[in-house]
C-alpha positions in Angstrom: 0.8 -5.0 16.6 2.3 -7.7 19.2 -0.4 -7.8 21.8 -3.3 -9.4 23.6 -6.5 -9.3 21.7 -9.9 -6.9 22.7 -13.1 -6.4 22.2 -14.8 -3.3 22.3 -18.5 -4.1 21.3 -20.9 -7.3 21.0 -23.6 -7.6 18.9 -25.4 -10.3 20.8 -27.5 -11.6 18.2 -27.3 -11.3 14.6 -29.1 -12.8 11.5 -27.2 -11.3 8.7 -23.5 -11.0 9.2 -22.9 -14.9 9.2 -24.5 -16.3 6.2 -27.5 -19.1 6.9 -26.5 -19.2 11.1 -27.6 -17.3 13.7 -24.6 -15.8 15.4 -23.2 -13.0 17.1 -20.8 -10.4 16.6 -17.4 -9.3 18.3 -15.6 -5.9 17.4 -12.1 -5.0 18.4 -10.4 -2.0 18.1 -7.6 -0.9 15.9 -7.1 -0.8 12.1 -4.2 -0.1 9.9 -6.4 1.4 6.9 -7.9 4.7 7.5 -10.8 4.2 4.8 -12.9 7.4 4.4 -16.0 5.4 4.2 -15.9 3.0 7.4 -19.1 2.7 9.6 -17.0 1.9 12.7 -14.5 4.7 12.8 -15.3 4.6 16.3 -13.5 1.5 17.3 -10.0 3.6 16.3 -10.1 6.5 18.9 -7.9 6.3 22.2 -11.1 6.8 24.1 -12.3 2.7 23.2 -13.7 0.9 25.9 -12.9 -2.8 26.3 -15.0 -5.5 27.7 -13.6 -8.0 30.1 -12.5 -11.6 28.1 -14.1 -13.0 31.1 -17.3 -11.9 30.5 -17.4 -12.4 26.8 -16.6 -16.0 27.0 -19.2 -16.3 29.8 -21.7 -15.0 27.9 -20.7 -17.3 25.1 -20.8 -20.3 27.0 -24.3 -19.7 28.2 -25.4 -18.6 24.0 -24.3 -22.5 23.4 -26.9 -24.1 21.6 -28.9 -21.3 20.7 -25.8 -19.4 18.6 -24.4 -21.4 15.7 -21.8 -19.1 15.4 -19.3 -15.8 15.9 -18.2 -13.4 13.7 -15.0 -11.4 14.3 -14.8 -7.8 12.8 -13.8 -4.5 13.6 -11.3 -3.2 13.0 -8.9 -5.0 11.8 -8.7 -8.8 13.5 -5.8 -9.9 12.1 -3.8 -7.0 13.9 -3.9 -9.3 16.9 -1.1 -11.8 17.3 -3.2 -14.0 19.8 -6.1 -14.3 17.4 -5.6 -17.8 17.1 -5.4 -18.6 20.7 -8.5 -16.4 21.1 -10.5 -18.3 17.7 -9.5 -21.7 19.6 -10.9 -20.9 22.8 -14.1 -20.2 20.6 -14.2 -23.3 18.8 -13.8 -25.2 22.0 -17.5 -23.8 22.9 -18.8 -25.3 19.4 -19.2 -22.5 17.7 -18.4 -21.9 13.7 -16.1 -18.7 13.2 -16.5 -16.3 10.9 -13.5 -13.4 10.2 -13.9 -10.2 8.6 -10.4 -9.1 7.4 -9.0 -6.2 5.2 -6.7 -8.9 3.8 -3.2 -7.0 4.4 -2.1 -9.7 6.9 -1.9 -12.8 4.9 0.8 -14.8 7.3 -2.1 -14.3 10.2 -5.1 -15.8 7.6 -2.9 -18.6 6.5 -2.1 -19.6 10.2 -5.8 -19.6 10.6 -6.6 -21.5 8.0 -3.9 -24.0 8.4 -5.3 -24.5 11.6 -8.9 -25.2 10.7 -9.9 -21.8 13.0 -12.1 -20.3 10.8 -15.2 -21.5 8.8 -16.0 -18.5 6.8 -13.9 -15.4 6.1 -15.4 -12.0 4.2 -12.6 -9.9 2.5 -12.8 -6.3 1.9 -11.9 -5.6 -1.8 -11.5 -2.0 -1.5 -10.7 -1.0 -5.2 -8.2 -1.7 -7.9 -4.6 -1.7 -7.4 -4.2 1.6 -8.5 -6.3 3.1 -6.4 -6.4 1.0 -3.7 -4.2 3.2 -1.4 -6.4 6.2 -1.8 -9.6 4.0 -0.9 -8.1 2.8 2.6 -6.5 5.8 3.7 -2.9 5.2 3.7 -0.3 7.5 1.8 0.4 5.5 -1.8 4.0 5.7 -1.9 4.0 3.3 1.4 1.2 1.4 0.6 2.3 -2.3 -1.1 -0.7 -4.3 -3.1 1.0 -7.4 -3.0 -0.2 -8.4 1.2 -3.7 -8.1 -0.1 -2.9 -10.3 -3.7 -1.8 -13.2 -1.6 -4.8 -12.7 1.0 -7.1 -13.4 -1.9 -5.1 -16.9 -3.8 -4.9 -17.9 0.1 -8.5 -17.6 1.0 -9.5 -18.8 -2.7 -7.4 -21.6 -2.5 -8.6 -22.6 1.3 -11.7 -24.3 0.6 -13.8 -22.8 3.0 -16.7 -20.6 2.5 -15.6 -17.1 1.6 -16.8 -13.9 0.3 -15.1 -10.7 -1.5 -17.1 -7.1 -1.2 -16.3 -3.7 -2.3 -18.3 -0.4 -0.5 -18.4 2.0 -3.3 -18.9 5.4 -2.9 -19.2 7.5 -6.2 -16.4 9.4 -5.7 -13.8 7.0 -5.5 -15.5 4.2 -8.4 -15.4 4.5 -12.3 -16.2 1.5 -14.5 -12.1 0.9 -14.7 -11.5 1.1 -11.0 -14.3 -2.0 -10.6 -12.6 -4.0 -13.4 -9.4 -4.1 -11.3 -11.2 -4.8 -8.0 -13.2 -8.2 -9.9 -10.5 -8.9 -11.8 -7.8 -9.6 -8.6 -10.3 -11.9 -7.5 -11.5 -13.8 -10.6 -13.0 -16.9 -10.5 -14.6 -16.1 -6.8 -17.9 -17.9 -5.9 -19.1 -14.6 -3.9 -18.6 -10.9 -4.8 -21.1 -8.2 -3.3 -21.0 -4.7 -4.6 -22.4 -2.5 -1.2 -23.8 1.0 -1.7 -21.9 3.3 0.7 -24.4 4.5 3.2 -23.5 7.8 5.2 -23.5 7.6 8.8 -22.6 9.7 11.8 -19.2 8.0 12.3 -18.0 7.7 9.0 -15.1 10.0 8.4 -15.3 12.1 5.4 -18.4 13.9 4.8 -18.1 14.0 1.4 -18.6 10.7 0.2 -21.8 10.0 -1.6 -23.5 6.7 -2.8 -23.7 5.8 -6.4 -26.7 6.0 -8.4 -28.9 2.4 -8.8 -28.2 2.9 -12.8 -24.1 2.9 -11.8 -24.6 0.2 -9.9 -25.7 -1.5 -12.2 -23.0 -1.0 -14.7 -20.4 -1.9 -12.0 -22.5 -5.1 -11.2 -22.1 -5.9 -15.1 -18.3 -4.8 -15.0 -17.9 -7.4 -12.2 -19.7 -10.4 -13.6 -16.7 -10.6 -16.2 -15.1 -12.1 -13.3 -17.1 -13.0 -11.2 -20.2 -14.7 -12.8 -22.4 -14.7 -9.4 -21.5 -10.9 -8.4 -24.8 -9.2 -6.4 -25.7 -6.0 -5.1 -25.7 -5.9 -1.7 -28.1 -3.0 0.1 -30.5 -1.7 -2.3 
């Protein structure tokens, strides 16, 4: 995807997506999963409406001093090939950056990294190998696990603050299907299991959340991997 980046929504202040800062949060459009589950389905329609770059930075520039930081989600981020230009232009403001990324771009994270651009990233996990295709969407005889494998020894190996999470949604989680998501990632300080919630713009219909008791059992699955695994929404 060779073009400039966008942003399609702000959340101007947020307590909870960047961990111990106040920050604020930046959607763009455009992801290459199709996960049944995602909350902002939204941002993947032709019918998106951008904000000016202008007006985000402005408002940016006058947030300095009372935001510690931005987070970057959407959508996918990494889809943009001027992210980097776009995280500098942040960090020139002062701010800590943190990226939310499906992983399956691992050339973009590494550039990122390499160039001190980002402070914190959060990986979606979105299920073992085997059924990692069927949990983002995209037909499994085109789909290629190995993007995502080097995503994770790049971000573990970065030395930055990071975290791994998984959405599970009872139809598409066993006990084996958690093993494989915790065990690609093994050794992680981070791992957050989040019950699916249904909302208006998540796709499927279907989907339903696990029970607090399978929860639990997947949190126990996970902590053979990942000795500090939580639950994240009860």
């Amino acid at each position: 995807m060779d073009r400039y980046i966008k942003i399609s929504g702000i959340q101007k202040l947020t307590l909870l997506d960047y961990p111990e800062h106040t920050a604020c949060t930046l959607f763009v459009p455009g992801c290459n999963f199709r996960c049944p589950f995602c909350h902002n389905s939204e941002l993947l329609g032709e019918a998106v409406e951008f904000y000016d770059e202008a007006e985000i930075f402005a408002f940016l520039n006058k947030r300095r001093g009372v935001l510690e930081g931005v987070c970057i989600t959407g959508g996918e981020p990494t889809l943009y090939t001027d992210l980097d230009r776009f995280a500098r232009q942040i960090k020139e403001l002062g701010y800590k950056i943190k990226l939310d990324t499906n992983g399956f771009k691992p050339d973009a994270i590494a550039a990122l990294l390499d160039e001190k651009l980002v402070d914190y990233i959060a990986m979606d996990v979105k299920n073992s190998p085997d059924r990692y295709a069927e949990t983002a969407g995209i037909d499994p005889h085109r789909f290629d696990i190995e993007p995502i494998r080097r995503s994770i020894d790049i971000i573990l190996g970065a030395g930055i603050d990071c975290e791994f999470r998984t959405t599970v949604a009872a139809e598409l989680f066993d006990e084996a299907s958690i093993d494989g998501a915790a065990r690609m990632i093994a050794g992680a300080d981070k791992y957050f299991l989040q019950y699916f919630v249904m909302r208006d713009t998540v796709p499927s219909k279907t989907l339903t959340p696990p029970t607090e008791s399978e929860m639990e059992r997947y949190l126990e699955v996970a902590r053979r991997y990942v000795p500090n695994a939580q639950i994240r929404g009860r």
